[in-house]
C-alpha positions in Angstrom: 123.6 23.6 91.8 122.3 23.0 88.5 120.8 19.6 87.6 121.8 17.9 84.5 118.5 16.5 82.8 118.7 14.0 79.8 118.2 15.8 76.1 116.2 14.7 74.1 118.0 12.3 70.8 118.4 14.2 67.5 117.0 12.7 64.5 120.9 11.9 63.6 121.7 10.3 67.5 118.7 8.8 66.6 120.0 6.9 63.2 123.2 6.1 64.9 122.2 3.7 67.6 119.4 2.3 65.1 122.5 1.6 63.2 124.5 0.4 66.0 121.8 -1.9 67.1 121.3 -3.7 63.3 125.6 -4.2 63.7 125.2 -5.7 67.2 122.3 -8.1 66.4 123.8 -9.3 63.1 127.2 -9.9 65.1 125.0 -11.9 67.7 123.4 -13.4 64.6 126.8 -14.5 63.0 127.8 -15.6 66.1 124.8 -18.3 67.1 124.6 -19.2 63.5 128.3 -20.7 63.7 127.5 -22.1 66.8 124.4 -23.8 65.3 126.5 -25.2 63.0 129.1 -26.7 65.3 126.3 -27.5 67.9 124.5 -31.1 68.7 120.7 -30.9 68.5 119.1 -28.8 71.1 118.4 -31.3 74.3 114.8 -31.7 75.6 115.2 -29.4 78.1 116.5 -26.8 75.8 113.1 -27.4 73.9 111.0 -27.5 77.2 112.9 -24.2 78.1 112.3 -22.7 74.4 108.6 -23.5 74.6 108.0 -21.9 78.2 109.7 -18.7 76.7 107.4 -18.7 73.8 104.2 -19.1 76.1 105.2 -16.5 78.7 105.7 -14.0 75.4 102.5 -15.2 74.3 100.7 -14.5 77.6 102.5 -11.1 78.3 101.6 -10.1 74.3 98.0 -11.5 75.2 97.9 -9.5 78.7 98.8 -6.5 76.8 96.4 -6.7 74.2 93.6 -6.8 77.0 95.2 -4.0 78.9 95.1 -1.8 76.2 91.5 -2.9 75.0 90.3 -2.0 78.3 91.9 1.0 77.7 90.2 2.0 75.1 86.8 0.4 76.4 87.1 2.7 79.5 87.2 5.8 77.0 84.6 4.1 75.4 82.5 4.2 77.9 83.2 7.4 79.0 82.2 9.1 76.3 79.0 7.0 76.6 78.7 8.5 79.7 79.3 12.1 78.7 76.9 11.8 76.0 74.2 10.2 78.3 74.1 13.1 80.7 74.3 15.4 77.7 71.2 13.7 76.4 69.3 13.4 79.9 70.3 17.3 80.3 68.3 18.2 76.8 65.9 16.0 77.3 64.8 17.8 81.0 65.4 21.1 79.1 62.9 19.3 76.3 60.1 18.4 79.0 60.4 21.8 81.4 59.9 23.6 78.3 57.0 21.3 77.6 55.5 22.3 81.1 55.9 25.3 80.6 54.4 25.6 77.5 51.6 24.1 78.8 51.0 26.2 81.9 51.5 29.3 79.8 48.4 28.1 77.6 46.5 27.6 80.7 46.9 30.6 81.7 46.8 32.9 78.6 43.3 30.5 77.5 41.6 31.7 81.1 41.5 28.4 81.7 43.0 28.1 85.1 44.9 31.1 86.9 48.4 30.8 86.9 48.8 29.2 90.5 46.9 27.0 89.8 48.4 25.9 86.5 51.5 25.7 88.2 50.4 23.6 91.0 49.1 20.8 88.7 51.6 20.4 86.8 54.1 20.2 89.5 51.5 17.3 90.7 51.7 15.5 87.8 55.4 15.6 87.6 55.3 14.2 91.6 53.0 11.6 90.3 55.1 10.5 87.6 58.2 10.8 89.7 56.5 8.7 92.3 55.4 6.2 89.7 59.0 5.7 88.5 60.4 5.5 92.5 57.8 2.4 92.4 59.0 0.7 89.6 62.9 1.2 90.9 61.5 -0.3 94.1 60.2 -3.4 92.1 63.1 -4.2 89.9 65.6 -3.6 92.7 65.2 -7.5 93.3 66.7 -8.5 90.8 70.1 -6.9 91.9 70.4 -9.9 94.5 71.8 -12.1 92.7 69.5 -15.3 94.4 69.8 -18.0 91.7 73.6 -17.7 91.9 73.6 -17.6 95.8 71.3 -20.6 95.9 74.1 -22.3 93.4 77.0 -21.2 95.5 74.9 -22.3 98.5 75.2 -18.8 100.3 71.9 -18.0 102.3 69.6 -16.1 100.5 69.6 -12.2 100.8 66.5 -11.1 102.8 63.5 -10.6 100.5 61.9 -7.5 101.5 59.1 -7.6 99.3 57.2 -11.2 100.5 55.0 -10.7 97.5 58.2 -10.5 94.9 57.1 -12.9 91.9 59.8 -13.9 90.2 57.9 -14.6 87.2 58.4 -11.3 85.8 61.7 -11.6 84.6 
């Protein structure tokens, strides 16, 4: 059994219900104007139900508007994303070259042998790494949020570090 799918409108389909649709509206057009004319003022109700139209169309336009600009900010910042780990990629690329380099005139200067050229620098990179893990570990307080859960009078998230100073903010 074969299924019958919608075509697609020709460019001349197309013009004809654009067409058809001006006709209708001016005839609905025509038709409100004369009763305008004939018509007592619009009531206050009319009005009240007039201006909650106009506000729900402003709301649903202004919804819209933020739905699309969100949109476009999630693209955003993906491609800020994409480019970050591009960047972070080259830039380990960058500093294992750099290590390398280094090692190689190490060893090539018969400065150090080759084992042990690699064995310091993968000690300094553990040092550095280590170094960073610290500074996470410090600035991981201020992901708690405690002056707004003081405000909101929730009880304060368990400090783990008792010697936290909150000065350095």
């Amino acid at each position: 059994m074969a299924s019958v799918l919608p075509q697609p409108l020709t460019h001349l389909e197309v013009g004809i219900l654009d067409q058809a649709s001006d006709q209708a509206s001016g005839v609905v057009a025509m038709h409100k104007s004369s009763e305008h004319n004939h018509a007592s003022p619009p009531s206050v109700a009319a009005a009240l139900h007039a201006l909650i139209d106009s506000v729900r169309d402003w709301l649903g336009s202004m919804l819209e508007l933020a739905v699309l600009e969100g949109k476009k900010a999630g693209l955003g910042l993906a491609l800020i994303l994409g480019f970050a780990v591009g960047a972070i990629t080259l830039l380990i690329a960058g500093w294992l070259t750099l290590v390398g380099c280094l090692v190689v005139v190490l060893v090539a200067g018969d400065f150090l042998s080759l084992g042990w050229s690699l064995a310091i620098a993968a000690l300094l990179n553990f040092a550095a790494a280590g170094g960073l893990v610290l500074l996470a570990i410090k600035h991981s307080q201020d992901l708690s949020f405690l002056a707004t859960r003081r405000q909101l009078g929730f009880k304060p998230a368990s400090n783990p570090n008792p010697n936290y100073d909150q000065s350095h903010q």
